[in-house]
C-alpha positions as CSV (number, residue, x, y, z in Angstrom):
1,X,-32.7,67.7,17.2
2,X,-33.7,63.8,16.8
3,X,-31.7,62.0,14.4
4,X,-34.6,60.4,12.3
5,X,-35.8,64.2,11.5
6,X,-31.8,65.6,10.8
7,X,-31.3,66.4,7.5
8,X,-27.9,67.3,5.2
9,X,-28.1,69.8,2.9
10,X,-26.7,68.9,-0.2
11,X,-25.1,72.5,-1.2
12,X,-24.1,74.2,2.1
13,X,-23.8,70.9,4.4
14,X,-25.8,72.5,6.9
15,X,-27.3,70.1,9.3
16,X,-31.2,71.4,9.7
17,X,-34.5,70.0,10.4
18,X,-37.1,72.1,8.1
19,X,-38.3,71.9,4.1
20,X,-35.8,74.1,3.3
21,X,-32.3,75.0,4.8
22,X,-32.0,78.0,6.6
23,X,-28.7,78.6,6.1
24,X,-29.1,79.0,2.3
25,X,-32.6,78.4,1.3
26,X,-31.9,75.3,-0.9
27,X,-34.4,72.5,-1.0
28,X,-31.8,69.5,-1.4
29,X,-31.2,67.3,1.3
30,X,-30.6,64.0,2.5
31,X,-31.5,62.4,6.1
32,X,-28.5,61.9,8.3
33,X,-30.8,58.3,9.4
34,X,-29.0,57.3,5.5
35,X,-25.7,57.4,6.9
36,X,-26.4,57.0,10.5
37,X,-28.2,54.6,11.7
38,X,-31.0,55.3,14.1
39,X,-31.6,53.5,16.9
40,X,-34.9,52.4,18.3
41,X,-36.2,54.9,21.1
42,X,-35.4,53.5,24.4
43,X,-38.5,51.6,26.2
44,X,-39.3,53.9,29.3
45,X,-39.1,51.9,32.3
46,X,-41.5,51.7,34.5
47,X,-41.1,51.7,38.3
48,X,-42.5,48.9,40.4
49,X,-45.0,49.6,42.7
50,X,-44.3,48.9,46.4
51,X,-45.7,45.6,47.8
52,X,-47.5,47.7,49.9
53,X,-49.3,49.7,47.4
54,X,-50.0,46.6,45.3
55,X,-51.8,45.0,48.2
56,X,-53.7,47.7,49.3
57,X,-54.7,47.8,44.7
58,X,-55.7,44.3,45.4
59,X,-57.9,44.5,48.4
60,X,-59.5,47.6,47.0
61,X,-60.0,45.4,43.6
62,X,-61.5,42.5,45.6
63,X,-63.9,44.7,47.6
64,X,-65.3,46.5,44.5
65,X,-65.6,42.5,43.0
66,X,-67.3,41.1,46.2
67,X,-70.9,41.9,46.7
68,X,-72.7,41.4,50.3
69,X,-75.5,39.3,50.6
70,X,-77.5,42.2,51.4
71,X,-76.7,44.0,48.1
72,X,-77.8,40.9,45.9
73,X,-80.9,41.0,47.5
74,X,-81.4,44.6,46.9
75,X,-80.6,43.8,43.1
76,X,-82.8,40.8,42.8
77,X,-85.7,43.0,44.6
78,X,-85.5,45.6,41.9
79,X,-85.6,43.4,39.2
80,X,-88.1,41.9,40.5
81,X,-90.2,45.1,41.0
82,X,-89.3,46.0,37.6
83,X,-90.7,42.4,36.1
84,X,-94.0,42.9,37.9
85,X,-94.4,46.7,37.0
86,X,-93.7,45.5,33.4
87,X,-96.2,43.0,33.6
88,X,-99.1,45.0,35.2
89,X,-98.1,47.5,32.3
90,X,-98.7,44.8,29.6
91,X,-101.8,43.3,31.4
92,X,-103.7,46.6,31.5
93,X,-102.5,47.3,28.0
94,X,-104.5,43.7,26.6
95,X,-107.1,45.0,29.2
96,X,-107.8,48.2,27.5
97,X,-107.9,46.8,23.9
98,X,-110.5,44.1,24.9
């Protein structure tokens, strides 16, 4: 039982965690955090990674970051295509209403 949910009931001095107390029913109670102070929760701490697995997190992030030459090409080709399809689009559509 976590001390920020214990709770002291006022007529049988049961220690409990529920509305009422099971031991007799009664609704009165206090928190034991009134009394006793509760701590913070410890921080969990987290383990390091090993150098190795922090270089091999930083090559993989650089490769995914770095683009060849050949795949900018690629990207300025398609929007490129795009552009002209789009314009032969609006061209024939100015055609048609003429």
């Amino acid at each position: 039982m976590q001390l920020h949910a214990a709770r002291l009931c006022f007529n049988c001095e049961e220690v409990h965690d529920q509305p009422a107390c099971p031991a007799c029913g009664s609704d009165s109670f206090a928190y034991l955090s009134r009394w006793i102070p509760a701590s913070e929760r410890p921080a969990r701490v987290r383990e390091r990674p090993s150098p190795e697995t922090a270089e091999t997190y930083r090559q993989l992030l650089d490769a995914t970051h770095a683009t060849s030459g050949k795949g900018r090409w690629m990207k300025r080709g398609i929007v490129g295509l795009a552009a002209i399809g789009m314009a032969g689009w609006a061209w024939r559509r100015s055609a048609s209403k003429e």
